[in-house]
N, C-alpha and C positions, 0 to 999 in steps of 0.2 A: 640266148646262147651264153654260155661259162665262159669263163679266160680256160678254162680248161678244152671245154671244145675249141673254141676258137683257136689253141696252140693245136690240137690233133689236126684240125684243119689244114693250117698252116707246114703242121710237118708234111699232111699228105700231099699239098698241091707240091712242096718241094721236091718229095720222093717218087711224084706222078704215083700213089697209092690213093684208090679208092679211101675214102674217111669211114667208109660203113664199117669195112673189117677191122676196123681197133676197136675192142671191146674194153674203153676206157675203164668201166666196173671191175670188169674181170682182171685186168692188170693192174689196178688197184689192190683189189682183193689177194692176189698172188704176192705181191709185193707186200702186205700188211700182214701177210702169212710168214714171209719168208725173213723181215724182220722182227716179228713178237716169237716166232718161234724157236729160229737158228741164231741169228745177229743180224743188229741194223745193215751192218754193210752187204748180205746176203739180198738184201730188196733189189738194189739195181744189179745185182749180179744176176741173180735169178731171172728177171725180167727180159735182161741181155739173151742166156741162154734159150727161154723158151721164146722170143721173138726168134732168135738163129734156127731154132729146130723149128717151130711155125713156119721161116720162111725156106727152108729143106724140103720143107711138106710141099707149101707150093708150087713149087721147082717141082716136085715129082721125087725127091733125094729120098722122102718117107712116108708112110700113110697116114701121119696124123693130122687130124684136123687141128686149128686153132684153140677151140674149147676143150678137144682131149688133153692139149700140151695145157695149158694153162689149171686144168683140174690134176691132172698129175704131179707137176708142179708143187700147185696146192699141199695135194696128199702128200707127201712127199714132205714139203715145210712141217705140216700140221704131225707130221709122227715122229718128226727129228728130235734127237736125243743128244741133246750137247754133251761134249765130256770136256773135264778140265784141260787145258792146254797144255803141253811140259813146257816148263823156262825156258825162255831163248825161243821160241817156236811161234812166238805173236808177231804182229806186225806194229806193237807199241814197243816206242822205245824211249 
């Protein structure tokens, strides 16, 4: 077993969630999507949102399954078109 499993483990016994439904790859993959394609800080944003709308689904809030939010997701990263920023409008300062 990975340090990587073993922390999914550890969050699931914390959160009383099953370990099977984290799709450790596939949140990886979304997250390596969402920073090569939009910006680094985009990975755990991204991640955030489609766990929130993942856990909506399960609640009954929407029809998605896990793997559809997560390839949408995806799609979504993989077709993003950065535009340049106007001045003043970053979050560097």
């Amino acid at each position: 077993m990975t340090n990587l499993e073993r922390w999914v483990d550890a969050l699931a016994a914390e959160f009383d969630l099953d370990p099977d439904v984290v799709d450790i790859a596939g949140v990886l993959d979304l997250a390596r999507d969402a920073a090569h394609h939009v910006e680094r800080p985009a990975a755990p944003l991204t991640a955030f949102v489609a766990g929130y709308v993942a856990g909506r689904a399960a609640g009954g809030s929407t029809d998605l399954a896990v793997d559809d939010v997560l390839d949408r997701a995806s799609t979504l990263a993989l077709a993003w078109a950065p535009e340049p920023e106007l001045p003043g409008t970053g979050t560097e300062a």
